[in-house]
Steps between C-alpha positions, in 0.01 A plus 500: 500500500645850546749631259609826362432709139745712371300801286691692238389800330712556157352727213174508575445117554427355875678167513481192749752260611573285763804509725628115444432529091836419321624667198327308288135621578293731387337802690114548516369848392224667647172552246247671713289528818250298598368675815651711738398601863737815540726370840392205513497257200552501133448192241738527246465349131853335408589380153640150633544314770674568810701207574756391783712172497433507894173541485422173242695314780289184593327545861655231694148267598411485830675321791283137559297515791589238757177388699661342748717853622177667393250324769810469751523841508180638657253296667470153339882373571269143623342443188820566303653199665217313364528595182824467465508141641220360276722469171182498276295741677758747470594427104149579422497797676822614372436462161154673524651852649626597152121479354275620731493376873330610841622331785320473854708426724390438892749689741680311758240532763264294286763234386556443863129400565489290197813361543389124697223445225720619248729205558259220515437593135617274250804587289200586203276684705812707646581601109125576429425723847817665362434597154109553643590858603685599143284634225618469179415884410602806624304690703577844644365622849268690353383247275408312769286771685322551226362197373320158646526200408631099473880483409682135349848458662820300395305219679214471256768415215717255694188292655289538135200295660462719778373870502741670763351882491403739747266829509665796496250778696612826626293762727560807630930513328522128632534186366424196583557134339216292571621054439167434690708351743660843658496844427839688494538839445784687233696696802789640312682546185790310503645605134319601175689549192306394196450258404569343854272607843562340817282590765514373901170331661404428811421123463582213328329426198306180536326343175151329534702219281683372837299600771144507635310780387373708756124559491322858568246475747139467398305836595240460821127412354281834506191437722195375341255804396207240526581455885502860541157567342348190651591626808345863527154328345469264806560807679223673349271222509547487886491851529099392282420246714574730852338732348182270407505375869452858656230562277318211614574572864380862428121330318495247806508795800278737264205227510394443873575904555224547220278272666511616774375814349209368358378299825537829696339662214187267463462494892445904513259479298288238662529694789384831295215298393398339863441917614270571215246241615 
C-alpha cells in the first residue's frame, strides 16, 4: 500500500511521521544508516516503528470464484451445464476449490461426442464421470509438465470401493491423461489461481470403472533365429553334396582317359619289341 512520510529536520534530529498520524502520536527519529547506494537506495535505521492507520486496514479476501461463470467463459460452457445440473457433483467440487483443486474440463467439441453415451449413464455413474476429471490438489501447468504419474480424483472418495485414477504423462510440453480407456490431451488453461487450476482437454475423461478397457496391441513375434541358421546350413550342405557329385564325375571321366593311356602305352611297346627280333 502506497502512502506518504513527512521528514522533519529540527536541531540536529531527523524525524519521521506519517501524513494521517493524529496529534496524539509520536514521531520516529532517525539513528543511523544502514547502507547506502549514492542515487539510488539508502536503508535507514529508525528508532520505532513507522505506522499508518491505513495501512493496518484489513485486505478485503478475495472475491469467491464461481466455477460455473469460470468454465462458461472460455471453452468448456458444455461441461458447466453438467456440473451445474448434477446437485452433488457440483457441491463436491465447490467445496474443494478453496483447498486445493485442478479441474479438467473437456471443451464443447468433446461433450458433443460424448453426449448420447453420456445420457444412458445412470444418475450415479453421471455424478462419478463428473467428479472423475476433478483432483482434489492443485496443480499448476507447470506442475503438470514436469512430473508423471497416477492421480486419485473426487471419484475415488465418493465410490470408496473403487479406484477411479488416471496417469498423468507429459512429452515434449504436453500432457496427456491416460484412463486406459482414452487418451485426452490438456489443450488450454482455462483459469489458474492457486489454489484452483482448470485446464481444457480434448476428450472426455472415461474411467476403466464404467467402461471396457481398451487393450494395447500385442507387438508382431520376431522371426525365429533357429529358422534362419537352419536354413543357410542346408544351403551349405547342398552346396557339399554338388560339390561331392562333380568330384565324382571329375574321378569317373579321369579313369577310362588313363586307360586308355596305358593300353596305347603297353601296345608301343610290343610293337618296339616285335622289330628287335
Amino acid at each position: 500500500m502506497s502512502g506518504y512520510v513527512n521528514i522533519t529536520r529540527k536541531d540536529g534530529k531527523v524525524s519521521f511521521m506519517t501524513e494521517d498520524a493524529d496529534d496524539t502520536a509520536k514521531p520516529s527519529r532517525y539513528v543511523k544508516s544502514v547502507k547506502e547506494y549514492p542515487y539510488d537506495i539508502a536503508v535507514l535505521q529508525v528508532s520505532s516503528i513507522i505506522s499508518s492507520a491505513e495501512a493496518e486496514a484489513p485486505v478485503p479476501a478475495p472475491a469467491p470464484v464461481d466455477l460455473v461463470e469460470l468454465l462458461s467463459k472460455r471453452y468448456c460452457k458444455s461441461f458447466a451445464s453438467l456440473l451445474s445440473a448434477d446437485a452433488e457433483a457440483f457441491r463436491a467440487a465447490n467445496e474443494s476449490k478453496d483447498n486445493g483443486l485442478t479441474l479438467f474440463c473437456p471443451v464443447d467439441s468433446a461433450v458433443a461426442s460424448f453426449a448420447a453415451t453420456y445420457k444412458n449413464l445412470t444418475a450415479k455413474a453421471k455424478t462419478a464421470i463428473l467428479l472423475y476429471h476433478a483432483v482434489p490438489d492443485y496443480f499448476s501447468l507447470q506442475l503438470l509438465k514436469s512430473n508423471n504419474g497416477m492421480v486419485t480424483t473426487l471419484a475415488t472418495a465418493s465410490e470408496k470401493k473403487m479406484d477411479y485414477s488416471y496417469d498423468v504423462k507429459n512429452k515434449d510440453e504436453t500432457v496427456t491423461l491416460q484412463t486406459r480407456v482414452v487418451t485426452s490431451s490438456v489443450t488450454a488453461t482455462v483459469g489458474d489461481m492457486e489454489p484452483l487450476a482448470v485446464y481444457a482437454v480434448d476428450k472426455f475423461l472415461q474411467p476403466k470403472e464404467l467402461f471396457k478397457v481398451v487393450e494395447a496391441p500385442a507387438p508382431a513375434p520376431e522371426p525365429s533365429s533357429k529358422k534362419k541358421k537352419a536354413g543357410r546350413g542346408g544351403g551349405d550342405d547342398d552346396d557339399d553334396s554338388s560339390d561331392d557329385s562333380t568330384a565324382d564325375a571329375e574321378k569317373g571321366d579321369a579313369a577310362p582317359a588313363l586307360l586308355a593311356r596305358w593300353v596305347v602305352t603297353a601296345a608301343a611297346a610290343a610293337v618296339a619289341a616285335y622289330a628287335l627280333i
